[in-house]
C-alpha positions in Angstrom: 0.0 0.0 0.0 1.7 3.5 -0.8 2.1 5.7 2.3 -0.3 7.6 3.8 -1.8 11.0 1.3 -3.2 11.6 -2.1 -2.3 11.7 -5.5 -3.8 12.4 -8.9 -4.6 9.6 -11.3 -4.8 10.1 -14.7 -7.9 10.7 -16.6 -8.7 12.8 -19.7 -10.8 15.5 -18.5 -11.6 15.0 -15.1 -9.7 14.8 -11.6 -9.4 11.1 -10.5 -8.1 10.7 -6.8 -6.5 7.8 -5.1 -6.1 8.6 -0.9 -4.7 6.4 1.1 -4.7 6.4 4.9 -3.7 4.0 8.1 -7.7 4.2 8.8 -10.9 5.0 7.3 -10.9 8.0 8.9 -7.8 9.1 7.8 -8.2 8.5 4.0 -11.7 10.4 4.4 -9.5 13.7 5.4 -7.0 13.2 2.8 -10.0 12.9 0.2 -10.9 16.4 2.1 -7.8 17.5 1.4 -7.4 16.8 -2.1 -10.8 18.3 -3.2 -9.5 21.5 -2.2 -5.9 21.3 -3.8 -8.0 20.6 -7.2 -9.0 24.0 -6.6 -6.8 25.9 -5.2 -3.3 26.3 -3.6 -4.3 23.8 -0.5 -1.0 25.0 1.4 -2.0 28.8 1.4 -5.2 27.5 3.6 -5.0 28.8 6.8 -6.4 26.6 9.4 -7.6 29.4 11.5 -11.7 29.1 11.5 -13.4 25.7 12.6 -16.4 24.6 11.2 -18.4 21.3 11.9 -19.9 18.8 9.4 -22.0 15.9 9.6 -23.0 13.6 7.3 -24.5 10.0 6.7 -24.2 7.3 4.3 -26.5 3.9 4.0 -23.0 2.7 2.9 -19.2 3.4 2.6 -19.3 4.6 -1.0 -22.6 6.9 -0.2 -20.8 8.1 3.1 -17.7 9.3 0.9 -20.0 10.9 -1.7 -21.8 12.6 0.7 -18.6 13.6 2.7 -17.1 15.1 -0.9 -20.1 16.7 -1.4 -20.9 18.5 1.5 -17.4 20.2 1.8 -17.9 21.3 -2.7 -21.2 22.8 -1.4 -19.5 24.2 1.8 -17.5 26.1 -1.0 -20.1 27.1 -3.0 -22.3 28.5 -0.4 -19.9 30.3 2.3 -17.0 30.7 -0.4 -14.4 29.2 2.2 -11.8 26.6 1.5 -10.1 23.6 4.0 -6.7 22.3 4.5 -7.3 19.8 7.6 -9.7 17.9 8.9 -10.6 15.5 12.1 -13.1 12.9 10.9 -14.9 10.7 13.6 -16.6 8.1 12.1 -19.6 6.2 13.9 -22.6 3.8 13.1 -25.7 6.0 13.9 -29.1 3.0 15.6 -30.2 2.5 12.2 -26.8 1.2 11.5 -25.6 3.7 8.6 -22.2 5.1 9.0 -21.8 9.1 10.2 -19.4 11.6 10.0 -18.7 14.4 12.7 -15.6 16.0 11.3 -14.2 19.2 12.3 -13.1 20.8 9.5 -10.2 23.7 9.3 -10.0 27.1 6.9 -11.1 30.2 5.9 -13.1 32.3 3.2 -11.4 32.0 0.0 -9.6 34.6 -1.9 -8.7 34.0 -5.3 -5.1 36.5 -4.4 -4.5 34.5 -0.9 -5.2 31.1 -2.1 -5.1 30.8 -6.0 -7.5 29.1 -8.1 -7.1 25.8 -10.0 -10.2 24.3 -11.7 -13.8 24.5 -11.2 -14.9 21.5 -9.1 -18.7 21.5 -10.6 -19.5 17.8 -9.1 -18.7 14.6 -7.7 -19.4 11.5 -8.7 -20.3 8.0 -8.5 -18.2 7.0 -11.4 -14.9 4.8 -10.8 -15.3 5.4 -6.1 -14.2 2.5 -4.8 -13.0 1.5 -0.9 -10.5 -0.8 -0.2 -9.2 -2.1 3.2 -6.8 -4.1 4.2 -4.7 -4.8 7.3 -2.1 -1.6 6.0 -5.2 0.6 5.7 -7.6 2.3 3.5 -7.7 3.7 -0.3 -10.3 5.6 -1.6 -10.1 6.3 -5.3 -13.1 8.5 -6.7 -13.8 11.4 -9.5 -14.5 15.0 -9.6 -16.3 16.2 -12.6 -14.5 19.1 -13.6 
């Protein structure tokens, strides 16, 4: 298993990530981070507001697609951009799987933190979750 991060896959015209972290959890905020470096300069993100996110997912695949998609919209609606993350993962009674993540920024400014590419979706196409005993590796695609 390659060490713990993100890298970019190749694809014609979209972003295809691969993360890879020790746990669940930890590939979930690498996927975090690389959504963000698609679209801007990730290391110009200063950690200095804390927000809160929560989502669900019936599955793994659904909980990752939510995740994704609830930080593109947290960047859509309040404009602000995230360069770590604490995901806590749990089973809610009905048994799907939850995320309470704090998640660490600011407001976005194209001069402070560049832009890249226009995230306009994610998607279902090509996610996939692997464990094993090394880990966990995501591997899903923005629509760009």
């Amino acid at each position: 298993m390659p060490s713990a991060g993100y890298e970019f896959l190749p694809h014609t015209t979209d972003a295809y990530i691969q993360t890879t972290g020790s746990t669940f959890e930890e590939a979930l905020e690498y996927a975090g981070i690389a959504l963000f470096d698609t679209m801007c300069e990730v290391e110009a993100i200063s950690p200095d507001e804390v927000d809160n996110v929560q989502v669900t997912g019936a599955d793994e695949v659904a909980l990752l697609y939510n995740w994704l998609e609830a930080l593109l919209l947290k960047f859509e609606l309040e404009r602000k951009v995230y360069s770590r993350f604490k995901v806590i993962l749990t089973k809610t009674p009905s048994n799907e799987f939850k995320i309470n993540a704090k998640i660490f920024g600011k407001k976005w400014t194209k001069e402070k933190q560049g832009a890249k590419v226009e995230v306009k979706a994610v998607t279902y196409h090509k996610m996939e979750i692997s464990h094993n005993v090394d880990g966990t590796t995501l591997r899903f695609i923005l629509d760009l």
